[in-house]
Structure formats: structure tokens, C-alpha cells
C-alpha positions, 0 to 999 in steps of 0.5 A, a space after each residue: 807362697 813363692 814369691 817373685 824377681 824384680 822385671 822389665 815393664 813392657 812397651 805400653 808400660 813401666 815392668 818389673 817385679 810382681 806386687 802386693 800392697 797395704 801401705 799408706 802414706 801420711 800428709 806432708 806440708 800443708 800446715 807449714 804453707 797454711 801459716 805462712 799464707 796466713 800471715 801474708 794476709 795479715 801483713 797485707 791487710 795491715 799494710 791496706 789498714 795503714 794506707 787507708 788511715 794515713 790517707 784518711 788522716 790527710 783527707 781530713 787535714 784537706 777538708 779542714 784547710 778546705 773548710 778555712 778556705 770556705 769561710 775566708 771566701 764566704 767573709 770575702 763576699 758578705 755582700 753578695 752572700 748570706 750567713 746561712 749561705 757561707 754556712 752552707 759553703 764551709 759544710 760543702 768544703 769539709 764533706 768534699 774532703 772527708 770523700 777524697 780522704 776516703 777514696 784516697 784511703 781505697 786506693 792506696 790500701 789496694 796499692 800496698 796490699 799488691 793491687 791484684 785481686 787472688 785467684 778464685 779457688 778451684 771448685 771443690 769435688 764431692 764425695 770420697 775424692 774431693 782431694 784429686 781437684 789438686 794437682 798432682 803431687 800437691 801432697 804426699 797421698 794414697 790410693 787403694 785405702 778403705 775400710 772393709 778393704 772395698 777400695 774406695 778410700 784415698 787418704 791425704 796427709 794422714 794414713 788409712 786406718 789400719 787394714 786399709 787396702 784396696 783391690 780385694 773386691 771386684 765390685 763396691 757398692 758403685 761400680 764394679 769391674 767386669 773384664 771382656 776376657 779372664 782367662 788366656 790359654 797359655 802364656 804370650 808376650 801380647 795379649 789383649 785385655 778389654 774390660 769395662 766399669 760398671 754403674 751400680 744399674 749395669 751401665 757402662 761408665 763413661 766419665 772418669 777424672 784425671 788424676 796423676 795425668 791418666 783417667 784409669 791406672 791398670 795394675 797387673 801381677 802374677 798371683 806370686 808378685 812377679 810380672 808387675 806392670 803398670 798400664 794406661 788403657 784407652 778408653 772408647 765411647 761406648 766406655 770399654 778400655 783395651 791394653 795389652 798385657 805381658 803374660 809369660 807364665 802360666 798361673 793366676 794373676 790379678 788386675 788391679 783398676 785404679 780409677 776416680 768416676 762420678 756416680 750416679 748421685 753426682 760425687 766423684 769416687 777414688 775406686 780400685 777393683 781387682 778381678 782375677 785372670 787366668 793363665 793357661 799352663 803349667 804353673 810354676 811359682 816364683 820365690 819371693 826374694 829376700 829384703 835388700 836395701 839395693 837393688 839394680 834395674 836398667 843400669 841404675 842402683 835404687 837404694 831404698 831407706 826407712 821401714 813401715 811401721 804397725 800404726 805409725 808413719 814412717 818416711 821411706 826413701 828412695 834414691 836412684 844413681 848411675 854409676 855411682 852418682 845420684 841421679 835425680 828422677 823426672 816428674 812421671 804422671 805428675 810425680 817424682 815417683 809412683 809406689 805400688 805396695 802389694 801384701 803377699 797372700 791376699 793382694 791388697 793394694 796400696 798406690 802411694 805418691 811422694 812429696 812434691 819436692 825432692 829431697 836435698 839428695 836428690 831423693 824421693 820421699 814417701 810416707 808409709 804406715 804397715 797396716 798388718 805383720 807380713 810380706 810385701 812387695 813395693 814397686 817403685 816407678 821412675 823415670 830417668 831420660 824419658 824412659 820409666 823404670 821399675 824398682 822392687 823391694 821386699 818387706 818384711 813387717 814383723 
């Protein structure tokens, strides 16, 4: 089927080329930071160990000269004190050092280990979503994976199995995506899109987690992955979003939901539904352009290296220059980059997140594994200035 051209993001949200995603994104450096935590404790309970005993060994040295000291006392005074009670005296003096040996020992292994107790740990999630309590960009990480393509998956560290997509189904078994408005007579700059998330009883929900700075991720492209858009609706009490969509051609486009919400047992969710909407008109498709490792978008040259594989993850690389200097992007919704991966025919979505580090070039490093053969698009968002950005690319997976 045709396929699209790289676009501008409209005024409420980065524009560019149409999409299609599936691919996902492997973990990154945890196991480095775990070791090397590990032996910070190690080293400090070390240190704490040989406080302790260095003051246990001189406390003990105290109570014995202490002892030494009872019984000269004691001998000095034989006449006023019985045996039993210079007994008595020497005991008290060794017990009385043994007690500062170890209070000494407490006090010097809380100074050699750093004096200050650590953070509590956040409190972990329940559920498909434990992983969003970390703060953006912690890890390298995707949304949109599941299996049977539901889209209730987010993979961390490690890729969905292969197949995983998000956004096929416009329901799962806890909620479901139930759009105001799905059709629109003909194509507008501006129109109105309401929709609302269903609970598995009907309900509208309410309560949806931050993740990535937004508590809902509104994705939106024409059937042929042209007129990408990349939106953050608002919310009203009675749980209804509202945005506005750019819908200048006429055809079949999709909206993809990106979103974390608590169920009705309690466990939070990463979920991303997809509904079809119509648009009144002739249709025309647009072709899909051709790979290209560069591509120019709001005067900046976005190079992209590293291709997905079948089964196995691959880094993929994206560096953006202006005027032939690379030019680092600024951290957009927590991250130094967002990639929405879109598969041509079916539309399965895949939203991947980068390395929380850019490389030594300045670049932005994403981890992506193929999950079938085919076409695809990827849109990459960043932001240069204060002002967000959208770059597209072709990939063909054989």
C-alpha cells in the first residue's frame, strides 16, 4: 500500500511523517550500576567492621587498665573494704569497659560507612507496569509490546517476544477506547477529538499514572503513515480527553492511546489501544518513501544508524546537526528522544525511549529488535531550543 512523507507536528504537538511500529527496545545498564553498588556496600560494611573492631580492641585494653585501676584502689583501702567487695569493684571496672568498647565500636562504624542512613526505596507498582515507578529514562524501555498484540506490555531492559505490537485492538480485557467522534466529513486543520477509557464495567476511568511527564500519549497517522502527530490531551473530571487533530487528507486514519491506569483489582497497566477514524473525501494514498539514512527536518540534518533485526537486538542511532555541527537534543518528556515505530499494513505500535545518557557524539541511543519481515516507519521526536521535532525513516526488515 502507498506510503507517506516526512511532516511538520502541528501547534499542540510534534508533526511529521505517518507511522507504523513493532519494534522494541533492550535493556541497557543496570547490571553495571547493580555491581557497582554492590561493592560500595561491601567496602562500607568493611569499613563499619573495622571500626568497630579497632574500638572494641581498645575498649577492651580500657577495661583491662580499668580493672588494674579497681584493684590498686581496692588494696589501697582494705580497711574500709572487704575482699569480696574489691571482687566487686575490679568486675564493675572490666564490664564498664567492655560497654564503651562497644558504643565506641557503633559509633565509629556509622562514621566510616558515611553517617547517613540511604534513601528508602520508592514503593514498587503492581502489575504489567511496575517498571514506570522509575523515573523517566532510567532505562532504555518500550511500550506498545504484548503478546496476542493487545497492548498491555512494557518490556524493560530486554525486547518483547517476537510479534509483540501494541494498538491492533481497541479493547483488552481492562479497558477499552471509546472515541466521542470517529468519523469527520472532510478534511480540517483543527479538529476536535474527544474520546474516553473505559473500566472492564463501562466506567469511565479517572486515575492514570505519569509516565514520560504525561498521563496519556495520543498517537495519530493516516492509514498510509503519513500526517504523524504526537499529542497530549487533557483530561476533565468526568474522565473524557479533548485535543485537536490535523486531519488534511481525507481516508482512514488511526489513534493510537498510550497510557498506565490502575484497574479495578488495584494493579497498574501500561496499555496502548488503537481505534480507526474516518475522514470524509477523496482518498488519495501517499507513497511510502525510500530507506534513507538522512533525512532534513526544521533545518536540521537527523542521520540514523544501526538496523533491527529478526530476534535479535540492535542499537539504533540517531544524530541530529545543524549546519553540519552536531547538535545535542534537550531531555522532551524525560527523554533525550522518543521513537514511535509503526508496521506498514496492520499498524502495529511500538513507543521506544533511549538510553538515559547521550552518546560521546552527542547522539541518541535506542535499542530495537524486528519483530516480523516488512515495512516500516519510525518517527523520531526531539527537541532542539525549546521547539520539538520530528524525524522520519523507512525501514525495510527482510
Amino acid at each position: 500500500m502507498p506510503d507517506p512523507t516526512p511532516g511538520t507536528m502541528p501547534a499542540t504537538g510534534p508533526a511529521a511523517d505517518e507511522a507504523s511500529p513493532t519494534l522494541t527496545e533492550a535493556g541497557a545498564s543496570s547490571a553495571g550500576a547493580s555491581s557497582a553498588g554492590t561493592g560500595s556496600a561491601e567496602a562500607g560494611s568493611a569499613e563499619a567492621g573495622a571500626g568497630y573492631d579497632g574500638a572494641k580492641s581498645a575498649g577492651i585494653g580500657s577495661a583491662r587498665a580499668g580493672g588494674a585501676e579497681a584493684d590498686e584502689a581496692g588494696e589501697a583501702g582494705a580497711g574500709f573494704a572487704r575482699p569480696d567487695e574489691r571482687t566487686s569493684m575490679r568486675l564493675l571496672g572490666v564490664v564498664g569497659g567492655l560497654v564503651l568498647a562497644v558504643l565506641a565500636g557503633f559509633g565509629l562504624g556509622r562514621i566510616t560507612s558515611g553517617g547517613v542512613a540511604e534513601p528508602a526505596p520508592l514503593p514498587a507498582a503492581t502489575g504489567a507496569n511496575a517498571v514506570h515507578t522509575d523515573a523517566p529514562g532510567v532505562a532504555p524501555h518500550t511500550h506498545g509490546g504484548t503478546s496476542g498484540g493487545v497492548g498491555t506490555g512494557v518490556t524493560v531492559g530486554g525486547n518483547p517476544a517476537a510479534g509483540d505490537v501494541g494498538g491492533l485492538m481497541v479493547g483488552s480485557a481492562d479497558f477499552r477506547l471509546v472515541p466521542a467522534e470517529a468519523a469527520f466529513p472532510a478534511p480540517a486543520a483543527r479538529a476536535p477529538f474527544r474520546f474516553v477509557i473505559q473500566a472492564a464495567d463501562g466506567t469511565p476511568v479517572t486515575d492514570f499514572a505519569v509516565v514520560h511527564d504525561e498521563r496519556l500519549h495520543l498517537i495519530v497517522v493516516r492509514r498510509d503513515m503519513s500526517g504523524y502527530q504526537h499529542l497530549h490531551p487533557v483530561l476533565a473530571p468526568d474522565g473524557t480527553w479533548s485535543t485537536e487533530l490535523a486531519l488534511p487528507a481525507a481516508g482512514a486514519w488511526r489513534a493510537f492511546a498510550d497510557f498506565t491506569a490502575t484497574t479495578a483489582t488495584g494493579a497498574q497497566v501500561a496499555t496502548t489501544l488503537g481505534v480507526d477514524l474516518s475522514v470524509g473525501g477523496d482518498y488519495a494514498a501517499t507513497a511510502l518513501p525510500a530507506p534513507a539514512p538522512k533525512v532534513t527536518v526544521g533545518g536540521f540534518e537527523v542521520e540514523m544508524a544501526g538496523t533491527p533485526a529478526l530476534g535479535s537486538v540492535q542499537p539504533m542511532i540517531f544524530t541530529v546537526r545543524r549546519g553540519g555541527e552536531t547538535t545535542q537534543p534537550e531531555r522532551y518528556l524525560g527523554a533525550y528522544g522518543h521513537l514511535v515505530v509503526l508496521r506498514e499494513g496492520d499498524l502495529g505500535y511500538v513507543h521506544v525511549h533511549p538510553e538515559d545518557r547521550l552518546t560521546v557524539d552527542g547522539a541518541v541511543k535506542f535499542w530495537l529488535a524486528a519483530p516480523s519481515k516488512g515495512r516500516y516507519r519510525a518517527f523520531f521526536d526531539f527537541q532542539v531550543d525549546g521547539a520539538v521535532h520530528t524525524a522520519a525513516f523507512t525501514i525495510t526488515i527482510g
